[in-house]
Every structure is written in structure tokens, then in C-alpha cells.
GUGULUM-660682 format. One line per field, with one value per residue: residue number from 1; y, z, x of N, C-alpha, C in turn. Coordinates in steps of 0.1 Angstrom, whole numbers. Layout:
// GUGULUM-660682
kolmi	[NUM / ...]
n_c2	[Y / ...]
n_c3	[Z / ...]
n_c1	[X / ...]
ca_c2	[Y / ...]
ca_c3	[Z / ...]
ca_c1	[X / ...]
c_c2	[Y / ...]
c_c3	[Z / ...]
c_c1	[X / ...]
// end
This chain:
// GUGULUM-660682
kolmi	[1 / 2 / 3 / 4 / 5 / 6 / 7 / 8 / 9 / 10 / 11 / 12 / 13 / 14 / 15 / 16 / 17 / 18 / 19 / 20 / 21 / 22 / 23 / 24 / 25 / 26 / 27 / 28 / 29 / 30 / 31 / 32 / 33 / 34 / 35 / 36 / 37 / 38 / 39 / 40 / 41 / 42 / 43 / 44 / 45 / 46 / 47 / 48 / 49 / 50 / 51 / 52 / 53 / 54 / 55 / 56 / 57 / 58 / 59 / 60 / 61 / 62 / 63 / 64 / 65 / 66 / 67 / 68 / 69 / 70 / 71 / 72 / 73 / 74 / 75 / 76 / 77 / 78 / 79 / 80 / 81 / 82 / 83 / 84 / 85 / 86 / 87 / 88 / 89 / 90 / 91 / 92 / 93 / 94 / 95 / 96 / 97 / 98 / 99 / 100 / 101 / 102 / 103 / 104 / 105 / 106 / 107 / 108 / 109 / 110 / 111 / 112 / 113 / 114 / 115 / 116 / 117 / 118 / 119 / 120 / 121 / 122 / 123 / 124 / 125 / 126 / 127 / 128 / 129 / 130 / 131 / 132 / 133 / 134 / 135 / 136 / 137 / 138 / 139 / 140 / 141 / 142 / 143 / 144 / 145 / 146 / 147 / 148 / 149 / 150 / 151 / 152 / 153 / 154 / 155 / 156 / 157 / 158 / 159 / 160 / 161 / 162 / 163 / 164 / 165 / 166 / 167 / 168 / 169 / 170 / 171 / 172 / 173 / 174 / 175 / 176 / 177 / 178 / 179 / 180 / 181 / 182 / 183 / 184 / 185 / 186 / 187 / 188 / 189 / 190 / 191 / 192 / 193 / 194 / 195 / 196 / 197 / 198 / 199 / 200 / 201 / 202 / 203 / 204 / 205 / 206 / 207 / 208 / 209 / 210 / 211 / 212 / 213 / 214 / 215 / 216 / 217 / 218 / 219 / 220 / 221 / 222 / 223 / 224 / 225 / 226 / 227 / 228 / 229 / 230 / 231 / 232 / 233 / 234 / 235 / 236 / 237 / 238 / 239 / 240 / 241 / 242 / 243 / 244 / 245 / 246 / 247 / 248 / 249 / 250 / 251 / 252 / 253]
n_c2	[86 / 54 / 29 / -8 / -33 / -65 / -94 / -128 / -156 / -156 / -183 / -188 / -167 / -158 / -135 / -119 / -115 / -96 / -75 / -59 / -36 / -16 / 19 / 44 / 74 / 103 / 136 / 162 / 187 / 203 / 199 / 172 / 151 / 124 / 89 / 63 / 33 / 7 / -24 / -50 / -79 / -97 / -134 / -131 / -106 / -86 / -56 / -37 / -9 / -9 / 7 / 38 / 64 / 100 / 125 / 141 / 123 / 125 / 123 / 93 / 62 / 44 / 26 / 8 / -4 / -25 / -41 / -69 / -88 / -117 / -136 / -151 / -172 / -145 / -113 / -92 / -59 / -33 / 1 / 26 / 61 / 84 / 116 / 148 / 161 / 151 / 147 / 128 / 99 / 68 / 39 / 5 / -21 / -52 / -67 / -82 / -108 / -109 / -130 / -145 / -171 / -192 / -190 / -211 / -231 / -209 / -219 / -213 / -203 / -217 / -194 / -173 / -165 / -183 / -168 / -165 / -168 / -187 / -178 / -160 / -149 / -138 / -119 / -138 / -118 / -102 / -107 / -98 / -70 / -47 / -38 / -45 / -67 / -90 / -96 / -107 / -102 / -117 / -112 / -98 / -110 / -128 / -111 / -93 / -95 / -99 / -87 / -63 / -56 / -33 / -27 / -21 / -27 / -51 / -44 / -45 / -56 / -43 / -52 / -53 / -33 / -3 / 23 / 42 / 66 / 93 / 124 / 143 / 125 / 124 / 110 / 84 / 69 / 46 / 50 / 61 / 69 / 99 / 122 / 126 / 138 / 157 / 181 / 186 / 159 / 127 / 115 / 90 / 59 / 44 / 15 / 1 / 25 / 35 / 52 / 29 / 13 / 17 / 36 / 46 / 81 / 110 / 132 / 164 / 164 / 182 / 182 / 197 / 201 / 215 / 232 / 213 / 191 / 155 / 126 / 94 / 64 / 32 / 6 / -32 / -49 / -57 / -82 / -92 / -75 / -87 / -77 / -51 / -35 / -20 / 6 / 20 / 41 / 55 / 85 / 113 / 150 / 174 / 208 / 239 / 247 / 221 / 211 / 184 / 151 / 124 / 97 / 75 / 54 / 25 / 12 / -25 / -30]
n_c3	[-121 / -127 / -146 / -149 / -158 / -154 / -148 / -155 / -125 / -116 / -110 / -88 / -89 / -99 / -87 / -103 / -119 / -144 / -159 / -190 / -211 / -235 / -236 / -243 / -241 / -237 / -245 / -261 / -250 / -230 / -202 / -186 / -164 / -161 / -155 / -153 / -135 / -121 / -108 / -80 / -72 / -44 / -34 / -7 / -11 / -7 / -24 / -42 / -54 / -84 / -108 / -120 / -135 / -146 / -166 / -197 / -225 / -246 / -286 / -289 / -289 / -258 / -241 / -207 / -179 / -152 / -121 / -113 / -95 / -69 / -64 / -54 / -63 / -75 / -89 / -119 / -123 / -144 / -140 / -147 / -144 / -156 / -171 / -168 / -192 / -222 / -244 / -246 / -238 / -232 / -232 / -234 / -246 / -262 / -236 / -213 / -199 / -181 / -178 / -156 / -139 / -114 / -88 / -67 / -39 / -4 / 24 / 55 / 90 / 121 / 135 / 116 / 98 / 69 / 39 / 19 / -12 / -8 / -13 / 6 / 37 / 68 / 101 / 132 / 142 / 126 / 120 / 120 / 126 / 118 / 95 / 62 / 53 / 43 / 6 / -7 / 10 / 31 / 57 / 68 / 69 / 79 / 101 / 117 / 136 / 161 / 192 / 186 / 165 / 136 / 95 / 82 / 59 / 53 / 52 / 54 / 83 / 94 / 114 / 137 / 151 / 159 / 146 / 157 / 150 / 155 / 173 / 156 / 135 / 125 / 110 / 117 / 81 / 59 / 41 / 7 / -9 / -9 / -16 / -40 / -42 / -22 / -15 / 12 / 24 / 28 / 11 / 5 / 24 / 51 / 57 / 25 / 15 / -1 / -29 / -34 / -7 / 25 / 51 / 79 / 80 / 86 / 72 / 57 / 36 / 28 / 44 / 65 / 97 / 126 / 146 / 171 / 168 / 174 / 160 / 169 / 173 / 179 / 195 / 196 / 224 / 247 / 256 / 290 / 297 / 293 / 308 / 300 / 283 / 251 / 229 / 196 / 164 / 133 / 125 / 104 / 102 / 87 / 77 / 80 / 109 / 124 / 148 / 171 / 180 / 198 / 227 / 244 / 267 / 281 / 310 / 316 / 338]
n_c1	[-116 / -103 / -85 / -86 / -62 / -55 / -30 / -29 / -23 / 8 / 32 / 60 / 86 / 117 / 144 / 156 / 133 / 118 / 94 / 86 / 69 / 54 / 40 / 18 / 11 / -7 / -17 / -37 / -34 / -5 / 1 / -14 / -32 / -34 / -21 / 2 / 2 / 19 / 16 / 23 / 7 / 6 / -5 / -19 / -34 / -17 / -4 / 20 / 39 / 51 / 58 / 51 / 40 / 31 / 15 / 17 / 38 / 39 / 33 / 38 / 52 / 68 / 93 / 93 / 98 / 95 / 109 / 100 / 114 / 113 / 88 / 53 / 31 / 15 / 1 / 1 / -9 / -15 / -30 / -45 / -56 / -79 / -71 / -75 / -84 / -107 / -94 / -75 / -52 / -48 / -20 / -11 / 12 / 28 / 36 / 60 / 73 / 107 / 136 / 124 / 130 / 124 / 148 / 168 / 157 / 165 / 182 / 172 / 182 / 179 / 169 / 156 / 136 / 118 / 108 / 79 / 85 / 105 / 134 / 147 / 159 / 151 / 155 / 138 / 127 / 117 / 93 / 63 / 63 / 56 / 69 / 76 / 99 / 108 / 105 / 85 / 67 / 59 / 63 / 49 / 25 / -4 / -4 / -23 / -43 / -21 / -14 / -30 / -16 / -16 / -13 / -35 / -38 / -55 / -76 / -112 / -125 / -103 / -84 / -98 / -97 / -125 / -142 / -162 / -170 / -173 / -175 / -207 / -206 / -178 / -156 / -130 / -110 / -101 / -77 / -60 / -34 / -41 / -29 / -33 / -57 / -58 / -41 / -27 / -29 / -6 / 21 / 27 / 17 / 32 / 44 / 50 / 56 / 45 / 22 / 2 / 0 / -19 / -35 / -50 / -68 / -81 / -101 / -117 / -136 / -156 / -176 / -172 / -166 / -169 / -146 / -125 / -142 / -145 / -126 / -129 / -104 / -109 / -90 / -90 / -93 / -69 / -48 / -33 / -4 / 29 / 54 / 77 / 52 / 50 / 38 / 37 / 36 / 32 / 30 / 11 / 7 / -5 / -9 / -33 / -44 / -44 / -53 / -56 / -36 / -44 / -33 / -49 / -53 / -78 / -85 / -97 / -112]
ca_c2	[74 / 43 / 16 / -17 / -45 / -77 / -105 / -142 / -155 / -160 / -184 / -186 / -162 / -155 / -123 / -108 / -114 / -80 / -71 / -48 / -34 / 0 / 23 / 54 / 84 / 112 / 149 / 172 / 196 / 194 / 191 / 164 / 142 / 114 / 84 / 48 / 26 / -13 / -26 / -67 / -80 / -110 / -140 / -128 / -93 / -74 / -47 / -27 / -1 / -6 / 13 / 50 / 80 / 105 / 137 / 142 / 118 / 127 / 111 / 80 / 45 / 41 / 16 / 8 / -19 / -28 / -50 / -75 / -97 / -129 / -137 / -164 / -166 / -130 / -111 / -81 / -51 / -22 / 11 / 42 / 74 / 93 / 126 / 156 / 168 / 149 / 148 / 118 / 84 / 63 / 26 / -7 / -30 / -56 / -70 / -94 / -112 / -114 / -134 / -149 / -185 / -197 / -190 / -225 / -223 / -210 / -224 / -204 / -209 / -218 / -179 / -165 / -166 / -186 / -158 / -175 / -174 / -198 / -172 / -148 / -154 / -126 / -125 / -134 / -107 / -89 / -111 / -93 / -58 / -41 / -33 / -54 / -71 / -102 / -91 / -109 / -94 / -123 / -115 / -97 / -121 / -133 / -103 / -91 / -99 / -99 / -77 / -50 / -45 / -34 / -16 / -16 / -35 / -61 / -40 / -52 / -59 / -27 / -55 / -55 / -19 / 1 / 35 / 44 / 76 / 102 / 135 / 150 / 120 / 124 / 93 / 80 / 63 / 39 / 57 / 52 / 79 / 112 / 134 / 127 / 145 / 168 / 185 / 181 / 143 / 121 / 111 / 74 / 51 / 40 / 6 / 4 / 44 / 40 / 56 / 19 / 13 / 24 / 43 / 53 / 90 / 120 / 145 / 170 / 155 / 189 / 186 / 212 / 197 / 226 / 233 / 205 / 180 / 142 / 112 / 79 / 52 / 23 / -11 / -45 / -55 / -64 / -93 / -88 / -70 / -95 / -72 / -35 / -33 / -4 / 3 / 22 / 42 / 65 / 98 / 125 / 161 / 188 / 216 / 248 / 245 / 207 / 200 / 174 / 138 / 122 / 82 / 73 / 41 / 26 / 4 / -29 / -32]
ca_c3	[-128 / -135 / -157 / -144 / -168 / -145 / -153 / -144 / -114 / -118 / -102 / -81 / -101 / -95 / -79 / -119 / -127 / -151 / -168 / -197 / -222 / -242 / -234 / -247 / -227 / -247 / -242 / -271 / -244 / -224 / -189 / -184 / -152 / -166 / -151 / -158 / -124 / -128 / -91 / -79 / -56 / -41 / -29 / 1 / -12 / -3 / -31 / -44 / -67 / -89 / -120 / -121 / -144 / -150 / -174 / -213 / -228 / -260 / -291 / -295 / -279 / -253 / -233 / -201 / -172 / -138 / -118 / -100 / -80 / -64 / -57 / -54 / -71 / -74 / -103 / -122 / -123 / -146 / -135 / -154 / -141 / -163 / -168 / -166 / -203 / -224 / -255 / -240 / -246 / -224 / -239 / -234 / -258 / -258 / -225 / -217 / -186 / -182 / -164 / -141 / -137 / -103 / -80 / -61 / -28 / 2 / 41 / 67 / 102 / 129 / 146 / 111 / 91 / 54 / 33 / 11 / -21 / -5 / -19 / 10 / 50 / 76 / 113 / 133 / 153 / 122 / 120 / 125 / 133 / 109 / 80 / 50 / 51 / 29 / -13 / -8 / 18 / 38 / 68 / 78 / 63 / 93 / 116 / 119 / 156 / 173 / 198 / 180 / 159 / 123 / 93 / 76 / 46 / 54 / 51 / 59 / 98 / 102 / 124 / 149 / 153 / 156 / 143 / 160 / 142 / 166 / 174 / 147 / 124 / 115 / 112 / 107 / 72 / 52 / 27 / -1 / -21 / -7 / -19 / -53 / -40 / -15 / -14 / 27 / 23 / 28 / -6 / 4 / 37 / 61 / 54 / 15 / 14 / -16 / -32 / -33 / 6 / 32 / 64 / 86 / 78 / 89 / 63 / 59 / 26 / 22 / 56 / 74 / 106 / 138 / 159 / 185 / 165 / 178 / 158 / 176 / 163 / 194 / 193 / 202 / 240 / 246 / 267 / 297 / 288 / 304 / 312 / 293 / 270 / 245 / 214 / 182 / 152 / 127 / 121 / 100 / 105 / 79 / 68 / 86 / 122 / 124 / 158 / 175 / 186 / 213 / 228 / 254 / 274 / 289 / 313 / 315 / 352]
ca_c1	[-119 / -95 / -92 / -71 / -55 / -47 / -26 / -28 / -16 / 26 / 39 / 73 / 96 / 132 / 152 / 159 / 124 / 111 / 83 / 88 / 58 / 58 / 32 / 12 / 3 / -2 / -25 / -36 / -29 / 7 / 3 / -26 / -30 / -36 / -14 / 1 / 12 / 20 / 13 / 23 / -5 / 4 / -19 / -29 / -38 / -7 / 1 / 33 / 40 / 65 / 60 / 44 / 43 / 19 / 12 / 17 / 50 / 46 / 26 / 47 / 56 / 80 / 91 / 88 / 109 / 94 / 115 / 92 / 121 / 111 / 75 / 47 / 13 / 6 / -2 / 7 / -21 / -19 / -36 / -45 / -59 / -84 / -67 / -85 / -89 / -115 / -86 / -57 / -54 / -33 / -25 / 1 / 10 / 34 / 39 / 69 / 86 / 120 / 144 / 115 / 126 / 127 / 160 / 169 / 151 / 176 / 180 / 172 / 190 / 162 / 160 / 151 / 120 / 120 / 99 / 70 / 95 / 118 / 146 / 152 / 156 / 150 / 153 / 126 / 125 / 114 / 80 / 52 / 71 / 48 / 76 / 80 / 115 / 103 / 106 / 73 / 59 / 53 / 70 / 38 / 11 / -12 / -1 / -35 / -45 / -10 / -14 / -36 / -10 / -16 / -4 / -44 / -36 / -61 / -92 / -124 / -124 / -96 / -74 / -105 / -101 / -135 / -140 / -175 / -177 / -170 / -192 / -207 / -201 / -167 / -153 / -112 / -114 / -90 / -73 / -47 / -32 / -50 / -22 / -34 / -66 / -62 / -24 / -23 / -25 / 6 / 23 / 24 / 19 / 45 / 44 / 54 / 63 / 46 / 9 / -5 / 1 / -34 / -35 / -62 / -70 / -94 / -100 / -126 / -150 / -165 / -184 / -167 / -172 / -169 / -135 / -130 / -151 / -132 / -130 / -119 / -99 / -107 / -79 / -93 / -94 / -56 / -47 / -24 / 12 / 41 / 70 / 75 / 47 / 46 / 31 / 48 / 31 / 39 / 17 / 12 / -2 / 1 / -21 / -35 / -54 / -48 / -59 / -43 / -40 / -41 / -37 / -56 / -54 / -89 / -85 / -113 / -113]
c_c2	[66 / 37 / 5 / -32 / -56 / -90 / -123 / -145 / -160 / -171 / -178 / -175 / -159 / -140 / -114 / -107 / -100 / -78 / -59 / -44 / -18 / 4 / 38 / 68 / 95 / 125 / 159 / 185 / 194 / 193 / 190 / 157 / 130 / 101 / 73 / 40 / 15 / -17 / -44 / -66 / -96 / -120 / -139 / -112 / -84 / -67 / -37 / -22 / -7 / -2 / 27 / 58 / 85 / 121 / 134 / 136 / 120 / 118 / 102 / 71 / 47 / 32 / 17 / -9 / -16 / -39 / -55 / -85 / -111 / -123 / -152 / -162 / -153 / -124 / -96 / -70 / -33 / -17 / 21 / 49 / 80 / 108 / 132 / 166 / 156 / 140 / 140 / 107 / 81 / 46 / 18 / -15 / -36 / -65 / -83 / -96 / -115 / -121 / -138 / -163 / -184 / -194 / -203 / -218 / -219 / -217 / -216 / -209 / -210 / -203 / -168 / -173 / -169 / -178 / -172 / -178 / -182 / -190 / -163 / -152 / -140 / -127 / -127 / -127 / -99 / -95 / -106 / -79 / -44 / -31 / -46 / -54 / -82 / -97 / -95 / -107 / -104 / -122 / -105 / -93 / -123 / -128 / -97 / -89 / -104 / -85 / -68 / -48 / -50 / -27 / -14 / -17 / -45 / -60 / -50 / -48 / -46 / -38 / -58 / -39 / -10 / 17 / 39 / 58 / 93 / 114 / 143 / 143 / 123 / 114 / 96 / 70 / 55 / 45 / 54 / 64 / 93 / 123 / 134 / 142 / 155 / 168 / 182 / 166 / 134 / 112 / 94 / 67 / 49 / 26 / -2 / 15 / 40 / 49 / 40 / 15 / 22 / 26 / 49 / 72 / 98 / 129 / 152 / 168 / 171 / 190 / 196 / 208 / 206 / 218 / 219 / 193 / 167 / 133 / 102 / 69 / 35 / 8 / -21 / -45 / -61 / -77 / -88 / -86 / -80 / -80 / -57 / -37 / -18 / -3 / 17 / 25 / 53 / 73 / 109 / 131 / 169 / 193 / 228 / 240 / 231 / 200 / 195 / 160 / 134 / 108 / 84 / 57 / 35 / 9 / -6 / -32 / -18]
c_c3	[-131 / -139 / -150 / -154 / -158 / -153 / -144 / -136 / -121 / -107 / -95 / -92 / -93 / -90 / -91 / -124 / -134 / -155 / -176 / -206 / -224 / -238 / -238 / -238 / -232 / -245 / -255 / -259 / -234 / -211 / -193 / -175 / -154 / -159 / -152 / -143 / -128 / -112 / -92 / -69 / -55 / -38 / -21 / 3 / -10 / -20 / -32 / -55 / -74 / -100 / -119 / -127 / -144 / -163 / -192 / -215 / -242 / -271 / -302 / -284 / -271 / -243 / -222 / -193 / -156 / -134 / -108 / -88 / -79 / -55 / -60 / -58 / -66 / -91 / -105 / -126 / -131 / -146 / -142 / -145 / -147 / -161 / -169 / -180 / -212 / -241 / -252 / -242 / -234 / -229 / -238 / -244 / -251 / -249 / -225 / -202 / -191 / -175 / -154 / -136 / -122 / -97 / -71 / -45 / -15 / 15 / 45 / 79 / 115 / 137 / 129 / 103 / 77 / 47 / 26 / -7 / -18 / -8 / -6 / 23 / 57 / 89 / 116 / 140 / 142 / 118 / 124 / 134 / 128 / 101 / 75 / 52 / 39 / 13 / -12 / -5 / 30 / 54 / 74 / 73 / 76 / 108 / 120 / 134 / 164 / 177 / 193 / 169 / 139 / 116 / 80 / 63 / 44 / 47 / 61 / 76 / 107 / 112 / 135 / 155 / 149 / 153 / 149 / 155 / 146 / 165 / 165 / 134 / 116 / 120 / 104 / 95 / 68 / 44 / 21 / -7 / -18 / -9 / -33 / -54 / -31 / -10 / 1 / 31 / 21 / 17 / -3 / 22 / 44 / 57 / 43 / 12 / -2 / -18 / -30 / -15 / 10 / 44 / 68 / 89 / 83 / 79 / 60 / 50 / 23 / 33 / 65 / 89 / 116 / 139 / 168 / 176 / 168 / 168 / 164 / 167 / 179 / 190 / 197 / 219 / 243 / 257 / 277 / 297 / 300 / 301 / 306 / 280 / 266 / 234 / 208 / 172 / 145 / 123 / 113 / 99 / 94 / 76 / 84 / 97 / 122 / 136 / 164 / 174 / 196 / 213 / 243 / 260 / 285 / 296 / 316 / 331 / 360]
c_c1	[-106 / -102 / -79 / -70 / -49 / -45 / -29 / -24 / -5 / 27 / 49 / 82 / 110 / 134 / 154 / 148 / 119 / 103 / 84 / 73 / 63 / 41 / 26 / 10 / 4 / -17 / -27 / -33 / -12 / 11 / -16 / -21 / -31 / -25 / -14 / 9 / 11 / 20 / 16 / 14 / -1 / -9 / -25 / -33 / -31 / -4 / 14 / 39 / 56 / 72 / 49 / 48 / 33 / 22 / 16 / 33 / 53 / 37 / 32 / 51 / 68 / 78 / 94 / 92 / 97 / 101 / 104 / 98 / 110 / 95 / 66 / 30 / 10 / 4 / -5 / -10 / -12 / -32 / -37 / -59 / -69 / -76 / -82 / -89 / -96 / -100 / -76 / -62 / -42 / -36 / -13 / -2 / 26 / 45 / 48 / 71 / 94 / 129 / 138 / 120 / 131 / 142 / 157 / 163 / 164 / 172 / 182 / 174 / 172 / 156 / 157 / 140 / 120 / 106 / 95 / 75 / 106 / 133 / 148 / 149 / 157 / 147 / 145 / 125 / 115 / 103 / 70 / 54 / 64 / 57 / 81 / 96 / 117 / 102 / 93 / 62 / 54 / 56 / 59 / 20 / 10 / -14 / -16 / -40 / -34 / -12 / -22 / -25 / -15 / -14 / -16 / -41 / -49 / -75 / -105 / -130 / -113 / -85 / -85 / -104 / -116 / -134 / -159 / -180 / -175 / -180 / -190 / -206 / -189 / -154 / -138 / -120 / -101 / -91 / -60 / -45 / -38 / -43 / -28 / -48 / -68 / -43 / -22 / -23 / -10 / 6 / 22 / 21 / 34 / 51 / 53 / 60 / 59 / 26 / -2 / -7 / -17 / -33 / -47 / -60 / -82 / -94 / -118 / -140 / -159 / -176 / -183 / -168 / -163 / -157 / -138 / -137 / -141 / -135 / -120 / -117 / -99 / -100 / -88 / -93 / -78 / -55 / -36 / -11 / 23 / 53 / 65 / 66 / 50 / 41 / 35 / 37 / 35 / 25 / 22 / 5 / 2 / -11 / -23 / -45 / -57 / -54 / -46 / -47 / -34 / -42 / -36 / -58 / -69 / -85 / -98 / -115 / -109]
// end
């Protein structure tokens, strides 16, 4: 179980902008799971950690910096955890920005890409490359349907990717955080490398599903590759008798 505290939207803020508050987190027992993150979600839904703790601090106030940098209507989201003993308390107070005002906007030369804070330019090559280069994240806003490519942030539609379920119902899922829940789960995505980030995952749910069981992850319909196409993803396998994967190319003709 969480609980989440969101703030208004922020405008434009500057490159020093901070956010400080003091916060609670405290166990009549002394290791408790309990946990406090502080996450920025910009305006078109992108998320990034940038404050986390977890277990027993002690019962007294302390304070507490996240640097948020330059962004554009987004808005700040504390997170807590439920630990796992009945006896904790987790609690903020205080909450401040610091140093948010606006940075003057910069110029970008015509082969790089003016991020959506006007403060930070990046080639374009690195538009739609599926890694955050932008502080704001914009450098891959609206990548969605280039080429299939995606890095499953978007939700919803998956990019146009179908997951039909595979034999035996065991279906890839969107997942966030699955180390928190099952220790062979990767500590964060590729994307952010952080716990807020989401990757398409298989994991077992308690179904137990036989040896050999497949689930497919099927792309969109591509359109015709000019020159050397190729396509690029990052994986991770860990844990006993994982199987394998495999990519498979179907041609429509």
C-alpha cells in the first residue's frame, strides 16, 4: 500500500531549483520497510526519482534536499510505502522551493534540439534515441510511433505493441519497481536507471506456468527500412532456469 502527496503544477523553474522539507520515518521496531521517494512528473507524464529512503531514521525530524533542476509545468509527488509492521509512522512537514526562478532561455544551433525548458540544447541525433538527454525529458516526448521504437513510459497503447498473451496465459506485463517485490527483478529500468522508470516484464504471479511456456511481445507493422535498418534494446535475465529469449522477424509478404 502507498500514500502520494502532489503538488501544483510549477511552472518554468531554473537549473538550481531545490525542494527541501523535513520528514519523519520512524519504526517501534528497527528495521521496517516502510519508504519516502519525492518523484517530478512532468506535463506529459514522464516521471523521475529524485529523493528516496527507506527503513527506521530514528524518532525525530530531519531534513531532506531534492534537487529538481530546470523543468516546465510539472509537479512534485511525494510517495510513501506502507512498511510492514502495523507500529510506524511516516510524515513531511515543511515543504520549501529553492532557487527555482527561471534561467534566461538559451539558443540552440539549427542540428540540435531546444529542450521544452528553453535552458538546455542537445544534438539532434539524440531525438527520439530512447535515452533521456533533455533535464526535462523532452528529447523523447512524442517518440511513441517512430519506427516501433519505445522505452514504455507511455502506457496505455504499449507504443502499439501487442502482448496477445502467449500459451497458457502468460502474458509480458508493464512493470515498475519489481525488485521491491520479487528479489530477481531489476532494481530500476533502462531508461531513467531509476525505480520510477517501466519495462516490459514476465514474472511468474504465483501461477507457475510449465517449462517451455512462451509469452510474445509483437511491434507494430513497420514500414519499409531505407538502407541498414536495425533495432537496439536492453534486457535483463536473472534468477534460476530462466529460459530464454528470442527475436523473431515476420515478414508481411
Amino acid at each position: 500500500h502507498y500514500a502520494t502527496l502532489v503538488s501544483q503544477v510549477i511552472g518554468r523553474t531554473g537549473r538550481f531549483c531545490t525542494v527541501s522539507f523535513y520528514y519523519h520515518l520512524y519504526s517501534a521496531v528497527q528495521y521496517d520497510s516502510a519508504s519516502l521517494s519525492v518523484f517530478v512528473k512532468s506535463a506529459r507524464g514522464r516521471t523521475a526519482n529524485l529523493f528516496h529512503i527507506t527503513g527506521n531514521r530514528g524518532n525525530t525530524w530531519k531534513l531532506g534536499t531534492a534537487s529538481i533542476g530546470s523543468t516546465y509545468l510539472s509537479t512534485i509527488i511525494f510517495e510513501s510505502v506502507r512498511g510492514t509492521f502495523l507500529h510506524s509512522d511516516v510524515a513531511v512537514d515543511d515543504i520549501k522551493f529553492i532557487s527555482c526562478t527561471p534561467d534566461p532561455p538559451v539558443k540552440c544551433t539549427f542540428s540540435q534540439f531546444s529542450c521544452l525548458s528553453q535552458t538546455q540544447c542537445v544534438d539532434e541525433s539524440k531525438r527520439c534515441d530512447g535515452n533521456v538527454d533533455c533535464v526535462d525529458q523532452s528529447d523523447e516526448v512524442g517518440c511513441a510511433d517512430v519506427n516501433g521504437s519505445c522505452n514504455f513510459e507511455q502506457g496505455g497503447t504499449l507504443c502499439k505493441w501487442t502482448n496477445p498473451g502467449g500459451s497458457h496465459n502468460f502474458p509480458w506485463q508493464r512493470c515498475r519497481n519489481l525488485a521491491v517485490y520479487d528479489s530477481a527483478g531489476p532494481p530500476g529500468d533502462h531508461t531513467y536507471h531509476n525505480s520510477s522508470g517501466h519495462y516490459m516484464c514476465i514474472e511468474n504471479n504465483g501461477t507457475n506456468p510449465a517449462a517451455g511456456t512462451v509469452a510474445q511481445l509483437i511491434s507494430p507493422q513497420l514500414a519499409k527500412p531505407i538502407g541498414n535498418c536495425s533495432m537496439s534494446f536492453w534486457y535483463y535475465m536473472h534468477g534460476g532456469n530462466i529460459g530464454k529469449l528470442s527475436v523473431f522477424r515476420i515478414n508481411a509478404f
